[in-house]
C-alpha positions in Angstrom: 5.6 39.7 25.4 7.2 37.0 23.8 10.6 38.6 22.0 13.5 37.9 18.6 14.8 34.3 19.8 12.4 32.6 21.8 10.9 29.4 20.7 7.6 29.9 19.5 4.9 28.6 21.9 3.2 25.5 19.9 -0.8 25.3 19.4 -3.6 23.3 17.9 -6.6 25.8 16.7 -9.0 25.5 14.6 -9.9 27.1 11.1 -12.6 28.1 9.6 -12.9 24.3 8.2 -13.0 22.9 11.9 -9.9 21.1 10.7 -7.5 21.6 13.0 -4.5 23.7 12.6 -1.0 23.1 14.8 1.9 25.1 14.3 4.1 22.5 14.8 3.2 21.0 11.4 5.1 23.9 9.5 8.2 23.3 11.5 11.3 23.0 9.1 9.2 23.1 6.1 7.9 27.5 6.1 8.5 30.2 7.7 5.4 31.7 9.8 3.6 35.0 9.6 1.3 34.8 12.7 -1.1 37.5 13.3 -3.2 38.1 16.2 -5.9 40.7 15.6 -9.0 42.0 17.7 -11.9 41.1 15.7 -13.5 40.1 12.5 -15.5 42.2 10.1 -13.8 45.7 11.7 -12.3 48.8 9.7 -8.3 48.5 11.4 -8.5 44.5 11.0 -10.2 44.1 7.9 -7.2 46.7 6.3 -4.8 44.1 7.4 -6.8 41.0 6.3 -6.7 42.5 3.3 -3.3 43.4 2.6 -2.0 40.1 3.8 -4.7 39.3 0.9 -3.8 41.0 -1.7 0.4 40.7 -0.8 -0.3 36.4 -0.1 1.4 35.6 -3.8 4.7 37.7 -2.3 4.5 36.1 1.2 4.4 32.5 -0.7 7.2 33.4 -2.8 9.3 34.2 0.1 8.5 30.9 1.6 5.9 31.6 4.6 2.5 31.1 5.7 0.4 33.5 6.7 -2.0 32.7 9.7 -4.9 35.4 11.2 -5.6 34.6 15.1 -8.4 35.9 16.6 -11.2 35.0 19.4 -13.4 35.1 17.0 -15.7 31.7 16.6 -15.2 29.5 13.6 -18.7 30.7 11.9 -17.4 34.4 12.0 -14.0 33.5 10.3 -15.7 31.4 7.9 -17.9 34.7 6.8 -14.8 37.0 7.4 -12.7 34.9 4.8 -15.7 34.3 2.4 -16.5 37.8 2.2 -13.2 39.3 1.6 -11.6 36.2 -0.1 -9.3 35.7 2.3 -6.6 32.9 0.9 -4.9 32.1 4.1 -6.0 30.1 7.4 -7.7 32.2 10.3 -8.0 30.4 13.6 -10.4 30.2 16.4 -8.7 31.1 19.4 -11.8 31.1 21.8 -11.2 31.8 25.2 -7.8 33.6 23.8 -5.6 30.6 24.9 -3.0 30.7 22.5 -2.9 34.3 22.7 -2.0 35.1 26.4 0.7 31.9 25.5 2.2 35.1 23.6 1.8 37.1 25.9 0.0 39.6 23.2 -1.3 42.6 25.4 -4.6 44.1 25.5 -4.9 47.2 23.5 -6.6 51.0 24.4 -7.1 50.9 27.8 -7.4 47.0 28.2 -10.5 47.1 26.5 -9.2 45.5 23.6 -7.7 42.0 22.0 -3.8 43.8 20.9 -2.8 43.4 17.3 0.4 41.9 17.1 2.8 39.9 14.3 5.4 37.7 15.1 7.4 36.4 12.0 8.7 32.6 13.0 11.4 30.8 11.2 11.5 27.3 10.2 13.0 26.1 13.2 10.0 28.0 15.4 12.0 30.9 16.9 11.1 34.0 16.7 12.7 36.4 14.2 10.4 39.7 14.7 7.6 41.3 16.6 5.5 44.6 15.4 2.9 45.6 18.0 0.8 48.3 17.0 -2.9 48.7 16.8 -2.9 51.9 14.5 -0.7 51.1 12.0 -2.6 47.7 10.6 -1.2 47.6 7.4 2.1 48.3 8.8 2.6 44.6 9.9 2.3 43.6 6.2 5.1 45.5 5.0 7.7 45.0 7.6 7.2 41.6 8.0 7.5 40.9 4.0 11.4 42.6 4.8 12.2 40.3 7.9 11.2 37.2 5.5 13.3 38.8 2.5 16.0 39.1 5.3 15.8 35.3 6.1 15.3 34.1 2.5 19.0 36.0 1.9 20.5 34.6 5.0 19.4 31.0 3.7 
């Protein structure tokens, strides 16, 4: 897995819009929140979803973006972020691409997409990565610290 000071890997997605979304685009202008979670509409990711949600106001105000990867298609986002108000981009990583480009491993036995968070600066490096796929609403919390971290460093 991708670790603290590598360059981020850059990607074009798309949301649930079909606009497409490259990470690039936020270089030197946010820091990055990027989530990669197994699957729409379940109890363990719909937790997170929604305490990115319902935390998004504090993530703004510390100057990142928040972004929800998934293989997922488009229409299931679009439901996903519809139902549960969802303020922030998810992107349709179909064939999981972008997601093996972060080397994000396969969770309970292989059997499952992992749920990792990598926190990425403005200058596209990574600054933190939480893997776990029990504590979901873990990556919220320790990520908002990494970004209040960076906001102090300057």
């Amino acid at each position: 897995m991708l670790q603290i000071g590598d360059q981020a890997p850059d990607f074009t997605l798309n949301t649930t819009s079909g606009e497409p979304f490259r990470l690039s685009d936020l270089r030197g202008q946010r820091n990055v929140v990027l989530y990669f979670y197994p699957k729409d509409d379940t109890p363990g990711c719909t937790a997170e979803a929604c305490s990115f949600r319902d935390q998004y106001q504090d993530f703004q105000d510390l100057g990142a973006e928040v972004i929800g990867v998934s293989s997922d298609s488009e229409a299931s986002h679009q439901k996903f972020t519809q139902k549960h108000r969802l303020p922030f981009p998810l992107l349709a990583d179909a064939g999981g691409q972008v997601r093996k480009r972060y080397e994000v491993p396969r969770a309970l036995l292989g059997l499952l997409p992992g749920r990792v968070t990598f926190v990425i600066d403005k200058q596209g490096l990574i600054q933190y990565v939480f893997n776990s796929m029990s504590r979901a609403t873990d990556h919220v919390s320790t990520t908002k610290d990494v970004l209040k971290k960076l906001l102090a460093d300057g």
